[in-house]
C-alpha positions in Angstrom: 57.0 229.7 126.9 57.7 226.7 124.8 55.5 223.5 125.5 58.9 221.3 125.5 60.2 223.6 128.3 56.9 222.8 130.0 57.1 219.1 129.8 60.4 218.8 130.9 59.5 220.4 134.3 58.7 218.3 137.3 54.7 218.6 138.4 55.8 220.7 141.9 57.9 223.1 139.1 54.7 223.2 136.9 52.7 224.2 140.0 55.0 226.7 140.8 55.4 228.0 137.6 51.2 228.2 137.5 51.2 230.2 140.8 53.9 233.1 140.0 51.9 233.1 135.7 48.8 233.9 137.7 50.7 236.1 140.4 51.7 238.2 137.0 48.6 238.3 135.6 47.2 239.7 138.9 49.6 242.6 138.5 48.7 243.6 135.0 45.3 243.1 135.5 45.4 245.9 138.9 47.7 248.2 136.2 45.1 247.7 134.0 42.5 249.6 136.5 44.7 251.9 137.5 45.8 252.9 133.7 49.4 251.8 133.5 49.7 249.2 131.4 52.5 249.6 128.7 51.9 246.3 127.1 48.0 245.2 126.3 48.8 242.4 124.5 50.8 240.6 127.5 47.7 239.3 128.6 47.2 237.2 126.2 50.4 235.7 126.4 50.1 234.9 130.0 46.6 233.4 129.2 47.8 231.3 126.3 50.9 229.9 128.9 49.0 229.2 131.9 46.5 227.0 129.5 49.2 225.3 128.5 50.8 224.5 132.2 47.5 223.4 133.4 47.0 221.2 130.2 50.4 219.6 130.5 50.1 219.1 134.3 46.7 217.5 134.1 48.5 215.3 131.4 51.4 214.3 134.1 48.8 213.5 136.5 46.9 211.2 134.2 49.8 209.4 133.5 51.2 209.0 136.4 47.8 207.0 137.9 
């Protein structure tokens, strides 16, 4: 996910966008234990993209005080 795509979301869209990232990375992370996982390297991806919505929402919350 592109940071543009994330800034041009509403805070409530960013939230929700935070809580299905982190629903995902709850998945993969039971696979993980379980031995499934296809795709290691997802989890950095998901990492990298819920930094950046929590960055980007704390910005939009400065901002808007």
């Amino acid at each position: 996910m592109k940071p543009n795509e994330i800034k041009n979301m509403t805070i409530a869209e960013i939230e929700n966008k935070l809580v299905s990232l982190r629903e995902q990375l709850f998945k993969l992370r039971t696979e993980l234990t379980s031995g499934r996982i296809e795709r290691p390297s997802r989890f950095r991806f998901l990492r990298h993209d819920i930094a950046r919505c929590c960055t980007i929402l704390k910005e939009k919350k400065s901002e808007g005080q």
